[in-house]
C-alpha positions as CSV (number, residue, x, y, z in Angstrom):
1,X,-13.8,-41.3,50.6
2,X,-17.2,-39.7,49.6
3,X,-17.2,-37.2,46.8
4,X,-20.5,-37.0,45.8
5,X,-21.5,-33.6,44.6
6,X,-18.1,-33.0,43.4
7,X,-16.6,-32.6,40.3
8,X,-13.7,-34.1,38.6
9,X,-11.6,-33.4,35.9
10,X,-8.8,-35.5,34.9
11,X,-7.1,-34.6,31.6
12,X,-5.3,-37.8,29.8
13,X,-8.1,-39.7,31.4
14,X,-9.4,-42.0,28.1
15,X,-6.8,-44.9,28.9
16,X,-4.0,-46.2,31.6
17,X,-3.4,-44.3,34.7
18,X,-5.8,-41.6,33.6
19,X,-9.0,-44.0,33.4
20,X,-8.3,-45.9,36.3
21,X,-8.3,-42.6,38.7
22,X,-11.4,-41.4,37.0
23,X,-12.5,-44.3,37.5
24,X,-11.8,-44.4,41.3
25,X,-13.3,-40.8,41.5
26,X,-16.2,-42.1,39.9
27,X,-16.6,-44.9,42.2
28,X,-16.4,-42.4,45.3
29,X,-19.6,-40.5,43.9
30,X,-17.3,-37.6,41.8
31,X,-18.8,-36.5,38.4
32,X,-16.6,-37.3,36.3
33,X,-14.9,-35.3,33.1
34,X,-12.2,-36.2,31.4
35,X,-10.2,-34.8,28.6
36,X,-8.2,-36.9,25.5
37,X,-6.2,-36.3,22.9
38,X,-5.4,-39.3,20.8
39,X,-7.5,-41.9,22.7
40,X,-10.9,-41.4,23.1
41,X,-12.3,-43.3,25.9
42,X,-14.6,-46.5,25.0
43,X,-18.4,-47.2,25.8
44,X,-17.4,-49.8,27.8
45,X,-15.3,-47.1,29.9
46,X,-18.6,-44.8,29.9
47,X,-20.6,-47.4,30.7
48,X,-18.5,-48.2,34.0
49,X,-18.6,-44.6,34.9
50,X,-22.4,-44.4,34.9
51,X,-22.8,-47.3,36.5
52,X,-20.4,-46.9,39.6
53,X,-21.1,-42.9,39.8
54,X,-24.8,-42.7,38.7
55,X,-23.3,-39.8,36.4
56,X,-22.6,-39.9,32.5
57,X,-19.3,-39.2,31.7
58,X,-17.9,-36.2,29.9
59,X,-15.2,-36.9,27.4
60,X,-14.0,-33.6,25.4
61,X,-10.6,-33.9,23.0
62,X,-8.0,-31.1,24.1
63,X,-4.5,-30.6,23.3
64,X,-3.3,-29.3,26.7
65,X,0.2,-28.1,24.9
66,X,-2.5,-25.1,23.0
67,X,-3.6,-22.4,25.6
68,X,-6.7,-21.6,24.1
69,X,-7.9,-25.2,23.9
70,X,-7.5,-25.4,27.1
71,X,-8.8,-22.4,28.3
72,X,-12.0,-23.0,26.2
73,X,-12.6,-26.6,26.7
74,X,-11.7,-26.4,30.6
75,X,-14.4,-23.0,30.4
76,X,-16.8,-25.1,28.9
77,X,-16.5,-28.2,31.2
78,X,-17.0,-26.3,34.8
79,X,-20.0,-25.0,32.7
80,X,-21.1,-28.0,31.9
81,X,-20.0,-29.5,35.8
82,X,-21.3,-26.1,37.7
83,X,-17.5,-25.6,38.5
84,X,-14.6,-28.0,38.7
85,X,-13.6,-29.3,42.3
86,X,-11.0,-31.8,41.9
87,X,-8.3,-31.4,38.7
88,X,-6.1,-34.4,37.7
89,X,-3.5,-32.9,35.2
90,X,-2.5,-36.3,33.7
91,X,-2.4,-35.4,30.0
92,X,0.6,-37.1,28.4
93,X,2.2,-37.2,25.2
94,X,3.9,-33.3,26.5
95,X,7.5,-35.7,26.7
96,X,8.8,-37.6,24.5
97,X,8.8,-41.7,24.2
98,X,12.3,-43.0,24.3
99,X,14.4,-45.8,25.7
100,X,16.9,-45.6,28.7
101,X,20.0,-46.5,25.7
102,X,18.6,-43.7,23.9
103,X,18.5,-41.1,26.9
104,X,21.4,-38.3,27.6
105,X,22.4,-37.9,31.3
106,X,24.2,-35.7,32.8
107,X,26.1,-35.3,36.4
């Protein structure tokens, strides 16, 4: 799929799931944005971006679970992008990390 002249934002995009679709955006022409809280993405990750897209990528820090961070950094990236065409709302860490032994279930 071509996307080049769109823009991408995937939040959660620094590492695992996230990086590998912006990643794949980037690789189908998309500028590419993405949003972290706790891990940053890595110069080798920005590197690949560049290279694959032609595009530097955009990394901002947002807490998604704050409105007005998100509201001001999501502002500031289709600023930055000249709008936002494509949104991957991956952000994690909004659940929280426990084993199956550890979960309640109900029927």
């Amino acid at each position: 799929m071509d996307l080049s002249g769109k823009h991408a934002l995937v939040t959660g995009g620094g590492v695992g799931i996230g990086k590998a679709i912006a990643l794949e955006l980037a690789r189908s022409g998309a500028q590419v944005a993405v949003t972290y809280l706790s891990h940053e993405p890595d110069d080798d990750f920005a590197l690949e971006v560049k290279a694959t897209s032609g595009h530097a990528l955009i990394a901002h820090r947002l807490d998604v679970s704050t409105e007005g961070d998100v509201r001001s950094v999501v502002g500031s990236l289709g600023e930055q992008l000249g709008g936002i065409d494509i949104l991957v709302n991956n952000a994690g860490g909004l659940v929280q990390r426990r084993t199956i032994a550890d979960m309640e279930f109900s029927l």
